[in-house]
KEVEX-538998 format. One record per atom (N, C-alpha, C): x, y, z; atom name. Coordinates in Angstrom, 3 decimals, padded with zeros to 6 digits. Layout:
<rs>
+----------+----------+----------+------+
!        X !        Y !        Z ! atom !
+----------+----------+----------+------+
!        X !        Y !        Z !   CA !
...
+----------+----------+----------+------+
</rs>
This chain:
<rs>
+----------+----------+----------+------+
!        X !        Y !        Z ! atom !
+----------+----------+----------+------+
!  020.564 ! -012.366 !  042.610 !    N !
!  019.950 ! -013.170 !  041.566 !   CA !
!  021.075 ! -013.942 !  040.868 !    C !
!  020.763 ! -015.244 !  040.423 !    N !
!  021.725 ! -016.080 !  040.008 !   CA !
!  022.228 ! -015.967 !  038.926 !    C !
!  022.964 ! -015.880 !  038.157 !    N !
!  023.604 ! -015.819 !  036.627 !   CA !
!  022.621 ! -016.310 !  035.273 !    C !
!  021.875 ! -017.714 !  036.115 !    N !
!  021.565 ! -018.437 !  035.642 !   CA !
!  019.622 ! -017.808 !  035.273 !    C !
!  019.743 ! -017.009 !  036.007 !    N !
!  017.946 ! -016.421 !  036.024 !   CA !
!  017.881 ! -015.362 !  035.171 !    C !
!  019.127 ! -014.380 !  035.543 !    N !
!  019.258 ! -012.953 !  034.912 !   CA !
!  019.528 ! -013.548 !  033.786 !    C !
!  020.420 ! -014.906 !  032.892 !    N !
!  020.203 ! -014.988 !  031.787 !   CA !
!  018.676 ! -015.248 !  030.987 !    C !
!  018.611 ! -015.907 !  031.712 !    N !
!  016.926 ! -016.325 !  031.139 !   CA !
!  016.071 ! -014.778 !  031.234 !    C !
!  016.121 ! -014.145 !  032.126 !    N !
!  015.465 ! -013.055 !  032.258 !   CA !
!  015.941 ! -012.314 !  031.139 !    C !
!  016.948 ! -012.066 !  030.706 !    N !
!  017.384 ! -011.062 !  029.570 !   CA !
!  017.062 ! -011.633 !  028.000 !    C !
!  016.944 ! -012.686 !  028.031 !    N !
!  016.674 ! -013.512 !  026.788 !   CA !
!  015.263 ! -012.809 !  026.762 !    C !
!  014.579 ! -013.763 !  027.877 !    N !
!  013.148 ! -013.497 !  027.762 !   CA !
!  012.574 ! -011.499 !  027.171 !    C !
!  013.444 ! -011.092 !  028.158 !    N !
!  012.613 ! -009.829 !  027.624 !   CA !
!  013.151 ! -009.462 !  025.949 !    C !
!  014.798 ! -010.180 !  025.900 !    N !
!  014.799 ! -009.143 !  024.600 !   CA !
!  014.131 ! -010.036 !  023.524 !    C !
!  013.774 ! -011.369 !  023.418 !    N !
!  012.694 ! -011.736 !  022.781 !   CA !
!  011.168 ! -011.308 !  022.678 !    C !
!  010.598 ! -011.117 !  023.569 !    N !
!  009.487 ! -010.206 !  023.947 !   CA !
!  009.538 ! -008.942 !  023.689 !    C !
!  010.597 ! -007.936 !  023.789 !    N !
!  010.877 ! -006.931 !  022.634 !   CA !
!  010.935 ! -007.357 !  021.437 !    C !
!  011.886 ! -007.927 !  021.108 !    N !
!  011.267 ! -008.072 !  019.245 !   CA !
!  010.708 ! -008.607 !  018.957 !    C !
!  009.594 ! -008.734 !  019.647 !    N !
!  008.275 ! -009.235 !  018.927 !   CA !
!  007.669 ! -008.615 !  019.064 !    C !
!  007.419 ! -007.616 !  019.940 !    N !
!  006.733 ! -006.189 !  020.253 !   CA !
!  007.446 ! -004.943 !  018.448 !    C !
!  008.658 ! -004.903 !  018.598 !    N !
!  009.084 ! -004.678 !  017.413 !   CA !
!  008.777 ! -004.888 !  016.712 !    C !
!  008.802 ! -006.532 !  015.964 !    N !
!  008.002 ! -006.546 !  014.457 !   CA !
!  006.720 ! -006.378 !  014.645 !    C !
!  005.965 ! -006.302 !  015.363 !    N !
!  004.340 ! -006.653 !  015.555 !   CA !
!  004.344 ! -005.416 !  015.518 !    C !
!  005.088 ! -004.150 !  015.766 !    N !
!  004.220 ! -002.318 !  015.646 !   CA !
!  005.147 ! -002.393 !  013.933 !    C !
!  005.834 ! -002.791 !  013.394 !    N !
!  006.127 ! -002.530 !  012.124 !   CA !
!  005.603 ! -003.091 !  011.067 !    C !
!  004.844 ! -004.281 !  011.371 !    N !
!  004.265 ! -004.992 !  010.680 !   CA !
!  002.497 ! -004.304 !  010.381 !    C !
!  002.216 ! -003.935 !  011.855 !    N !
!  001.101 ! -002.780 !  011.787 !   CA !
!  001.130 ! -001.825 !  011.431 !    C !
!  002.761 ! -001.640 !  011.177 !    N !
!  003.000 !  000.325 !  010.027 !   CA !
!  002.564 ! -000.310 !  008.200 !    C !
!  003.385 ! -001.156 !  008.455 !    N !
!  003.379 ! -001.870 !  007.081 !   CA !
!  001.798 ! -002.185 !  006.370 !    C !
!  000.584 ! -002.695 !  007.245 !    N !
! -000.548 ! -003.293 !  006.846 !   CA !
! -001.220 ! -001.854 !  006.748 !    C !
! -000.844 ! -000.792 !  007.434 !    N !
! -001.789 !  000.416 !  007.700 !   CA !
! -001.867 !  001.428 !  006.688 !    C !
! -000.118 !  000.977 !  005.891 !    N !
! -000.118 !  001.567 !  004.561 !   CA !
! -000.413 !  001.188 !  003.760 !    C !
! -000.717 ! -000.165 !  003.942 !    N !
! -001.707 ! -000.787 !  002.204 !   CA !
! -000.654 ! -001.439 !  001.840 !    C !
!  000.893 ! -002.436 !  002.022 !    N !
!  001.312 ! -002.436 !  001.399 !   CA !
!  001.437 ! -004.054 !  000.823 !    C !
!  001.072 ! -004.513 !  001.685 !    N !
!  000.355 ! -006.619 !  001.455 !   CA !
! -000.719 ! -006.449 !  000.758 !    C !
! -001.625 ! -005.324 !  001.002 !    N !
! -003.054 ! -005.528 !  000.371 !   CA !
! -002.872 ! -005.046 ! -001.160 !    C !
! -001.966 ! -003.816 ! -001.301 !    N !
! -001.616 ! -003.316 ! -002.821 !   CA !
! -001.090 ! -004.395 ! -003.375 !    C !
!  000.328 ! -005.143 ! -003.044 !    N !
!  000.756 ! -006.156 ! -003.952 !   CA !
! -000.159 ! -007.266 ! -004.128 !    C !
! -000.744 ! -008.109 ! -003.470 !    N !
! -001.791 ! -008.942 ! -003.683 !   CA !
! -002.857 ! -008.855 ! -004.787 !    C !
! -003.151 ! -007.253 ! -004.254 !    N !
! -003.938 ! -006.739 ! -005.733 !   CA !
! -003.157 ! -006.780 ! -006.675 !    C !
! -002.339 ! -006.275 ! -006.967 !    N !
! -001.518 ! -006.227 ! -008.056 !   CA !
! -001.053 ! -007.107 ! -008.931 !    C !
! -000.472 ! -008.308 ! -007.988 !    N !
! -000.561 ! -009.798 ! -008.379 !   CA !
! -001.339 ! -010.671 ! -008.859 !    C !
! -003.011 ! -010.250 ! -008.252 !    N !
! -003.891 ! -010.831 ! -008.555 !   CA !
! -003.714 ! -012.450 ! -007.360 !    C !
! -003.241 ! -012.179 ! -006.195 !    N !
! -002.942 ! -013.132 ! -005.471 !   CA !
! -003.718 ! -012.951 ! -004.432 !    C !
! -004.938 ! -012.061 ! -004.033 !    N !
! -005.606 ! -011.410 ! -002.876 !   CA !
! -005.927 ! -012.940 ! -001.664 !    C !
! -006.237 ! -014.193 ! -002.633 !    N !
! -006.197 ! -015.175 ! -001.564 !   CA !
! -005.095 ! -015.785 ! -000.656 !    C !
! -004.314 ! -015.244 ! -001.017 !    N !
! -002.690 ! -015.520 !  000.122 !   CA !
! -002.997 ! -014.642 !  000.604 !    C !
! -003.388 ! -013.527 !  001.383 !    N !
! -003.699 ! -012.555 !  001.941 !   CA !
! -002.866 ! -012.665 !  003.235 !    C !
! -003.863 ! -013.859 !  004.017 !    N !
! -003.640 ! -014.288 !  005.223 !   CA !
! -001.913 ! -014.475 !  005.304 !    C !
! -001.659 ! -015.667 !  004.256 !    N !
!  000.231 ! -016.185 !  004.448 !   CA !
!  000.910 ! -015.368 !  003.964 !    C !
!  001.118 ! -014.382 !  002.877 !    N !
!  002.016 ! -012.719 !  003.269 !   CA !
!  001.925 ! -012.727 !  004.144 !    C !
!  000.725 ! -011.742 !  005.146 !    N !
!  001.188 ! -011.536 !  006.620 !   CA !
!  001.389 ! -012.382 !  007.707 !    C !
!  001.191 ! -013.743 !  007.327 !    N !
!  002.514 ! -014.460 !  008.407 !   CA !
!  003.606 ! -014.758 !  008.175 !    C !
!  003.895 ! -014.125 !  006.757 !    N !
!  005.070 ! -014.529 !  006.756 !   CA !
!  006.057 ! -013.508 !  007.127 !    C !
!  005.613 ! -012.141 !  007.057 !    N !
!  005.935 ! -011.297 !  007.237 !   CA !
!  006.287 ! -011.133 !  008.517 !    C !
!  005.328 ! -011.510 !  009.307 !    N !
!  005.394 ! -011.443 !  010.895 !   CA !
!  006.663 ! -012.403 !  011.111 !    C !
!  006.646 ! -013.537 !  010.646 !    N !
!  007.597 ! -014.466 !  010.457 !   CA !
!  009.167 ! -014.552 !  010.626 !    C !
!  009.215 ! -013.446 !  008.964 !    N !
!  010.493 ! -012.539 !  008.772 !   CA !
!  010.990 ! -011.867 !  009.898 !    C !
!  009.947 ! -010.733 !  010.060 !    N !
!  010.644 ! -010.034 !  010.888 !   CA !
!  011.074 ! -010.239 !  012.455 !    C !
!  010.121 ! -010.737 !  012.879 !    N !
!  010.385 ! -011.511 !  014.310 !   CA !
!  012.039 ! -011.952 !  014.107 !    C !
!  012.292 ! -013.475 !  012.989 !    N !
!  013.422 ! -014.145 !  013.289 !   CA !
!  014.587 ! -012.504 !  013.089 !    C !
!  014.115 ! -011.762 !  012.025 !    N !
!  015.338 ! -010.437 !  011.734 !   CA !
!  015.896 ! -010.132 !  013.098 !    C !
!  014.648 ! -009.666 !  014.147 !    N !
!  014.901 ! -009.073 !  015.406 !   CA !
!  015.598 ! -010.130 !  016.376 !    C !
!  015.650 ! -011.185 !  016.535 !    N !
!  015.849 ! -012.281 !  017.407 !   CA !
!  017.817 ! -012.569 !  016.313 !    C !
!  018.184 ! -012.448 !  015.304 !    N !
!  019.096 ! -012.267 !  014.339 !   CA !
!  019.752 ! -010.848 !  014.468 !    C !
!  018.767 ! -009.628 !  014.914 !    N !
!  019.854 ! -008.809 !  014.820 !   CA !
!  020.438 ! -008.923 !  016.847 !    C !
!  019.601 ! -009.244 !  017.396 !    N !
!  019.560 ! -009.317 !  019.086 !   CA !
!  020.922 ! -009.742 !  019.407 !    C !
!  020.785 ! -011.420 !  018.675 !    N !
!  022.052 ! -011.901 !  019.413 !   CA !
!  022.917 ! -011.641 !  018.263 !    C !
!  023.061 ! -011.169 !  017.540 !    N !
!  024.181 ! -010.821 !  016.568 !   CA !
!  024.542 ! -012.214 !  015.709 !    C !
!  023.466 ! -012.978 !  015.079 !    N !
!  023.533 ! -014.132 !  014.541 !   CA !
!  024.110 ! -014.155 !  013.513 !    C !
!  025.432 ! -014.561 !  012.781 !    N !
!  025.929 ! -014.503 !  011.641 !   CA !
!  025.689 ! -015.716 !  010.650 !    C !
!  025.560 ! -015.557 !  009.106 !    N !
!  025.071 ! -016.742 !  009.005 !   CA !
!  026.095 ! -016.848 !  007.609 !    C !
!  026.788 ! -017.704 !  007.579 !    N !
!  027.690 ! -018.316 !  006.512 !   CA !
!  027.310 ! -018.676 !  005.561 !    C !
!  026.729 ! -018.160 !  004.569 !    N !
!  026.303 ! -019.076 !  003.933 !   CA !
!  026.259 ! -018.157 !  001.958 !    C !
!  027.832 ! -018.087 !  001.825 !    N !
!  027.792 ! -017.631 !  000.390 !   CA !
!  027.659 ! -016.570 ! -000.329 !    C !
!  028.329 ! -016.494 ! -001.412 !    N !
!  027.814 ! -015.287 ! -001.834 !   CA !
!  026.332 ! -015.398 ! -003.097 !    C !
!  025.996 ! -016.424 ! -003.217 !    N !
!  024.647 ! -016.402 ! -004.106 !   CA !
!  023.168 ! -016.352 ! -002.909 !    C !
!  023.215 ! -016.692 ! -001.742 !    N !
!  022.852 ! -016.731 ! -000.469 !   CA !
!  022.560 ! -014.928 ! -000.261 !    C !
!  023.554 ! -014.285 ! -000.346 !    N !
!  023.646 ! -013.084 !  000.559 !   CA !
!  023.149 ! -012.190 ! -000.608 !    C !
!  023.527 ! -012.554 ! -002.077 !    N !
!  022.916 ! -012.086 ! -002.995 !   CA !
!  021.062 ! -011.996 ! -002.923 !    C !
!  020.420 ! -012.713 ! -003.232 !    N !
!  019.490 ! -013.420 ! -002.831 !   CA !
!  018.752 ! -012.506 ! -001.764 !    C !
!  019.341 ! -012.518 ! -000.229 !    N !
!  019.044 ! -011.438 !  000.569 !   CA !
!  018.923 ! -010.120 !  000.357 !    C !
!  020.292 ! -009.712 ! -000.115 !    N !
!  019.983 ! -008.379 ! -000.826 !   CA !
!  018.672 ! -008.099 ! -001.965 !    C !
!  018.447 ! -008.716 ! -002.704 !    N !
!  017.827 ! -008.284 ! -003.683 !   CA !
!  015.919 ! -008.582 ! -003.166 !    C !
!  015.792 ! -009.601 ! -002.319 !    N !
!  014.557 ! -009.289 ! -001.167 !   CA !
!  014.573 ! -008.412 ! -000.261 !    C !
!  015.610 ! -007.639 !  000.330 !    N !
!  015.419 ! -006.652 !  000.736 !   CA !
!  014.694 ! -005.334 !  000.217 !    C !
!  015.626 ! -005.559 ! -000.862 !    N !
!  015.659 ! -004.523 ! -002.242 !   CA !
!  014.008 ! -003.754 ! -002.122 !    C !
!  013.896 ! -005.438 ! -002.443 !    N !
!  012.508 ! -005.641 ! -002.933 !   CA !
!  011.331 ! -005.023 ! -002.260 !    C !
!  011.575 ! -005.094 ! -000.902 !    N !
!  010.477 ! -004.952 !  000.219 !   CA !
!  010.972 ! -003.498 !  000.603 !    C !
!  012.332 ! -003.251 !  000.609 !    N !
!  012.180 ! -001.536 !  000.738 !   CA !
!  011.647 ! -000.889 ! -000.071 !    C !
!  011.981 ! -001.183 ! -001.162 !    N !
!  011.193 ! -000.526 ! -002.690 !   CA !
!  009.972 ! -000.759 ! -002.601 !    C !
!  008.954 ! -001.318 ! -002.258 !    N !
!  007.997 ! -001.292 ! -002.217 !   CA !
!  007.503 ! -000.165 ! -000.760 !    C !
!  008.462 ! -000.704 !  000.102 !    N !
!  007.555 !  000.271 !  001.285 !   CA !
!  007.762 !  001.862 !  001.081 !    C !
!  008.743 !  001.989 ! -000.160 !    N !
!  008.658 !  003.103 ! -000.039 !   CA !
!  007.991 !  003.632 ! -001.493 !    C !
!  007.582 !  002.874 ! -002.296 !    N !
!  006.822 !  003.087 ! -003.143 !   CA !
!  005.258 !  003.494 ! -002.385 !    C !
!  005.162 !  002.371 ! -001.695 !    N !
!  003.615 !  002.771 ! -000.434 !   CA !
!  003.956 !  004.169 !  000.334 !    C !
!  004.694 !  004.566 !  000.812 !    N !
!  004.671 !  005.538 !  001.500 !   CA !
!  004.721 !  006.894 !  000.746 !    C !
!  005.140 !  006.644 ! -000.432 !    N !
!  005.204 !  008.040 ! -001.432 !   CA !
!  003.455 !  007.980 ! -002.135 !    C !
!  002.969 !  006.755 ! -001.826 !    N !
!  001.731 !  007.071 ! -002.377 !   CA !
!  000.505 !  007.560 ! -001.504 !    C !
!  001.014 !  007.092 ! -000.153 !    N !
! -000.225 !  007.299 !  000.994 !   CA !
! -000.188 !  008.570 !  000.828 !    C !
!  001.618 !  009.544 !  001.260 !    N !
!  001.505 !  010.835 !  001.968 !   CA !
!  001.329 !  011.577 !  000.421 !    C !
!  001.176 !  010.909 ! -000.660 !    N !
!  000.909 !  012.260 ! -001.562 !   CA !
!  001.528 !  012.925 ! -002.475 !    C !
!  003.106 !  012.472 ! -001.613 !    N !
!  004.202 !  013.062 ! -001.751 !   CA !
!  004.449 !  013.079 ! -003.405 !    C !
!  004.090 !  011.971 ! -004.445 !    N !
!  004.489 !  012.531 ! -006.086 !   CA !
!  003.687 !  013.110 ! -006.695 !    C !
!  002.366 !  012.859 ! -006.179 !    N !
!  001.603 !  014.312 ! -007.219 !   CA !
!  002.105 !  015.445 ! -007.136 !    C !
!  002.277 !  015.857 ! -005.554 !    N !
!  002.542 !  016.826 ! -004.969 !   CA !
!  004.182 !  017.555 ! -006.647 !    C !
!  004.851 !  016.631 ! -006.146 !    N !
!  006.463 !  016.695 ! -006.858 !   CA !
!  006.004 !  016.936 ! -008.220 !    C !
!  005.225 !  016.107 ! -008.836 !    N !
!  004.950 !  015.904 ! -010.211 !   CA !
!  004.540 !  017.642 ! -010.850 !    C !
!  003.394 !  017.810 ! -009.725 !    N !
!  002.903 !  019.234 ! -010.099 !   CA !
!  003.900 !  020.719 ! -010.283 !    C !
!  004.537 !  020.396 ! -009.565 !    N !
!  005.560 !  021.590 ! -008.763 !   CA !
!  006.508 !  021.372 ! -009.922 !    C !
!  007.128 !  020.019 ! -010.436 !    N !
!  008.324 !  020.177 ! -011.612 !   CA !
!  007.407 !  020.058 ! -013.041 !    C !
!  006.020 !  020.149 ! -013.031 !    N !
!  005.489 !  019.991 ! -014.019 !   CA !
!  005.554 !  019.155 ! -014.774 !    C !
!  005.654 !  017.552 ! -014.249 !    N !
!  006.108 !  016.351 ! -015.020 !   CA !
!  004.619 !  015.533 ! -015.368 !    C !
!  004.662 !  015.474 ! -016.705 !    N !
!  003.070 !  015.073 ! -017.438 !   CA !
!  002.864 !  013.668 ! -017.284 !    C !
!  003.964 !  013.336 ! -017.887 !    N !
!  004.291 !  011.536 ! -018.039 !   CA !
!  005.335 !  010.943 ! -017.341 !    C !
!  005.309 !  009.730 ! -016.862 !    N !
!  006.490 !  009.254 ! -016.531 !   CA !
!  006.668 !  009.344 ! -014.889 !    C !
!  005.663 !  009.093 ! -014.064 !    N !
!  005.656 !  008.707 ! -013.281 !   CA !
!  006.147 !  007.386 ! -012.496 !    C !
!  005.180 !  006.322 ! -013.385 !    N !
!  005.486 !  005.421 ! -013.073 !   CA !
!  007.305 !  004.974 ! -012.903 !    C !
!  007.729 !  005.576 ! -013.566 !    N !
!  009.164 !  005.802 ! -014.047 !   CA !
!  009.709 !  006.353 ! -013.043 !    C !
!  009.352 !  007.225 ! -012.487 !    N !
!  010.111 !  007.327 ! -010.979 !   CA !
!  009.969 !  007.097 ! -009.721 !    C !
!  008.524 !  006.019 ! -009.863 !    N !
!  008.781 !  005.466 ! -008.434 !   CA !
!  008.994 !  004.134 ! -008.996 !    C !
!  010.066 !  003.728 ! -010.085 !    N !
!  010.483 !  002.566 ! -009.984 !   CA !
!  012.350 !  003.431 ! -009.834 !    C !
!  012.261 !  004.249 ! -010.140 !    N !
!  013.521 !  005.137 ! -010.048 !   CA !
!  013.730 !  004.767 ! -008.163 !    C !
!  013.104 !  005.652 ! -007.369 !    N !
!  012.471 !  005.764 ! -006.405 !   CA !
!  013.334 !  003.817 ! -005.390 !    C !
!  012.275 !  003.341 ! -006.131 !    N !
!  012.514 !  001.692 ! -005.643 !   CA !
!  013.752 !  000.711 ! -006.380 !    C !
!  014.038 !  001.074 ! -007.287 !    N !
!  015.410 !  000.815 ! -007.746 !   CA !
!  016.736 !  001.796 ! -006.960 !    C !
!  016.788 !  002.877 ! -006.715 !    N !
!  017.751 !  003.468 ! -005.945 !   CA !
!  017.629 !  002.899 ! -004.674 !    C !
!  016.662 !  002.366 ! -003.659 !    N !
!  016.402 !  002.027 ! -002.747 !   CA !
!  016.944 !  000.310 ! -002.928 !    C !
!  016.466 ! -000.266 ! -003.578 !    N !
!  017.188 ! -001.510 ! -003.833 !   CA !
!  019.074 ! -001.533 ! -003.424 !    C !
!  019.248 ! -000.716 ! -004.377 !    N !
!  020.856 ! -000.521 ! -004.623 !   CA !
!  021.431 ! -000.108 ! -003.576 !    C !
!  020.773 !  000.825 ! -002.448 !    N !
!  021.290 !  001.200 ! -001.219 !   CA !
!  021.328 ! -000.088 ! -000.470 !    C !
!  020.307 ! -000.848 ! -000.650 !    N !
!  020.427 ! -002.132 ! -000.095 !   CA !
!  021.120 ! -002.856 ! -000.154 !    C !
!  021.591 ! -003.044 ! -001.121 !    N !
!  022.599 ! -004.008 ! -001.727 !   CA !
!  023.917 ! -003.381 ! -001.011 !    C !
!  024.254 ! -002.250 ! -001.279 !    N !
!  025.711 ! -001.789 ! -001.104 !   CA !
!  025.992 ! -001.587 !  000.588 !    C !
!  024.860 ! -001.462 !  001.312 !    N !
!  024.711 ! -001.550 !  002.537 !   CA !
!  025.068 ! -003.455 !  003.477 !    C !
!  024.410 ! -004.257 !  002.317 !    N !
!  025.034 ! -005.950 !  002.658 !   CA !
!  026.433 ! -005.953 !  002.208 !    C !
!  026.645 ! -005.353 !  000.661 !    N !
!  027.904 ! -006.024 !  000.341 !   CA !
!  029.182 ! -005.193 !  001.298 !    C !
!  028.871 ! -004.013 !  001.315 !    N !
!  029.798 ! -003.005 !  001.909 !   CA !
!  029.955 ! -002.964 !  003.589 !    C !
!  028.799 ! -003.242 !  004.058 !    N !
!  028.961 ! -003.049 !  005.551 !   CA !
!  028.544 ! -001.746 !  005.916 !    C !
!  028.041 ! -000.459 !  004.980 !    N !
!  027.902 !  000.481 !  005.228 !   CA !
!  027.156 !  001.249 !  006.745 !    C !
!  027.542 !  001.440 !  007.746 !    N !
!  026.752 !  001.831 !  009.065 !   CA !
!  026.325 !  001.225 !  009.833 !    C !
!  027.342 !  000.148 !  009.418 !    N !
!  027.437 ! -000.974 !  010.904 !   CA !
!  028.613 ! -000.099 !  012.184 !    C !
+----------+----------+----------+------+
</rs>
């Protein structure tokens, strides 16, 4: 096989993997409620549809960005910026995921905490932010 096929062939599939990629994470993401909670929340439920393309959007180019190892120059108010949408979207998915599995009543009951919930799953999504951040600025587990 020619150089010239096996490249195209390897493109092709690892594009077709990450899109297989974002498309089962994007279906973890919708299955936990977590486009449909913020929308509610926002009071934005008619963007419904463009969140999740944009989402699909995101993550596709992420995977096709982390594939070929795409670096992108562009600043430190730029990379700032990134970080703090990351932040954003981890903190939330993991605000959704502590609410599907249960997991803070569960905690709340057991340390006997009355009030102040809300307070720690912004705890919760603010520590998660900051890992984010120090993970762009630092390079951490590359």
């Amino acid at each position: 096989m020619s150089d010239f096929f096996r490249t195209g062939l390897y493109c092709s599939v690892g594009i077709f993997f990450g899109i297989s990629v974002a498309a089962g994470l994007f279906a973890f993401i919708t299955t936990i409620g977590v486009v449909t909670r913020l929308a509610a929340g926002t009071k934005t439920a008619k963007y419904v549809m463009l969140y999740e393309s944009v989402i699909v959007f995101g993550l596709t180019l992420s995977n096709i960005f982390d594939l070929y190892r795409v670096e992108l120059s562009c600043g430190t108010l730029c990379r700032s910026a990134y970080g703090w949408f990351s932040g954003i979207f981890v903190g939330c998915l993991a605000a959704a995921l502590a609410e599907v599995v249960r997991v803070l009543p569960v905690f709340a009951k057991r340390i006997k905490l009355r009030v102040g919930i809300p307070l720690v799953v912004m705890a919760f999504a603010i520590g998660k932010g900051l890992g984010s951040w120090y993970q762009l600025i630092f390079g951490a587990g590359k």
